[in-house]
C-alpha positions as CSV (number, residue, x, y, z in Angstrom):
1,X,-83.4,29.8,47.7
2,X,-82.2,28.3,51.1
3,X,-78.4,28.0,49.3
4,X,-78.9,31.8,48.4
5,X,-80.0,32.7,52.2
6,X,-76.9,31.0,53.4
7,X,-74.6,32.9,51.6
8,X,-76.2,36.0,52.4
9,X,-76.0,35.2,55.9
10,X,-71.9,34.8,56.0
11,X,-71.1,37.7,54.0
12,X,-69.8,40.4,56.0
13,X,-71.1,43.2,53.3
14,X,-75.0,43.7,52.6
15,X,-76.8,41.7,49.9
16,X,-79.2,41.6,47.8
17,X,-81.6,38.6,47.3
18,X,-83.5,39.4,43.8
19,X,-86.1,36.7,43.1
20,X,-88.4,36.5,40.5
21,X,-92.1,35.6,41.7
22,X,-94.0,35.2,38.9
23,X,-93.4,35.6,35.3
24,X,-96.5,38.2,34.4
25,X,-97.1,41.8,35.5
26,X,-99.7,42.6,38.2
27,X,-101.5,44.8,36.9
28,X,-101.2,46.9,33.1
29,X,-101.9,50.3,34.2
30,X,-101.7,51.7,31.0
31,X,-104.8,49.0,30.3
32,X,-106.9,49.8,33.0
33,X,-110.1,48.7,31.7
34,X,-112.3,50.3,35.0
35,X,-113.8,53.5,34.1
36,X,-118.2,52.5,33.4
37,X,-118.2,55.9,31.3
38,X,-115.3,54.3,28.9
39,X,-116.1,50.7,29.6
40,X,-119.1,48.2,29.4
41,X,-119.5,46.1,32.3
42,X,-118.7,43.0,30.9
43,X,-115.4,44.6,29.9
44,X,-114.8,45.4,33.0
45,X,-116.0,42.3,34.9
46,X,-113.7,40.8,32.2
47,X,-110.8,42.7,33.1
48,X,-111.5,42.5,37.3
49,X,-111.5,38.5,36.5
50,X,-108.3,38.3,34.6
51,X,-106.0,40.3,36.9
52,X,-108.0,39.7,40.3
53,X,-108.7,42.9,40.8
54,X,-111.3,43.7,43.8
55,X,-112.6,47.3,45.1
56,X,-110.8,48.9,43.2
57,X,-111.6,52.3,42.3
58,X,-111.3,54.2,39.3
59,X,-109.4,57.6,39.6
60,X,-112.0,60.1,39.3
61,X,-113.5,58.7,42.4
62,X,-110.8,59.4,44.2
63,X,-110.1,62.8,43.0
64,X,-114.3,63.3,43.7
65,X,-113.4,62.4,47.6
């Protein structure tokens, strides 16, 4: 990246730096796997787990508040 920060550095126009992380997805939101009425806990333990996902909370809380 250092070669690509150089370069950006001595241009005399703006720039744009795009760098690629990681090669997943944070979070699937169309997968959410959080809602106890729709989900057992295991399957959402499970899901919490796999995309380190902590406090959280599903929608309808936040609509209730």
């Amino acid at each position: 990246m250092e070669p690509a920060f150089e370069a950006a550095k001595k241009s005399l126009r703006p720039v744009v730096i795009d760098v690629k992380i990681r090669n997943t997805r944070p979070l699937p939101v169309e997968e959410l796997v959080l809602d106890p009425e729709k989900f057992s806990e295991n399957e959402i333990n499970a899901f919490k787990e796999k995309y380190e996902v902590y406090d959280m909370p599903v929608l309808k809380q936040l609509l209730k508040n």
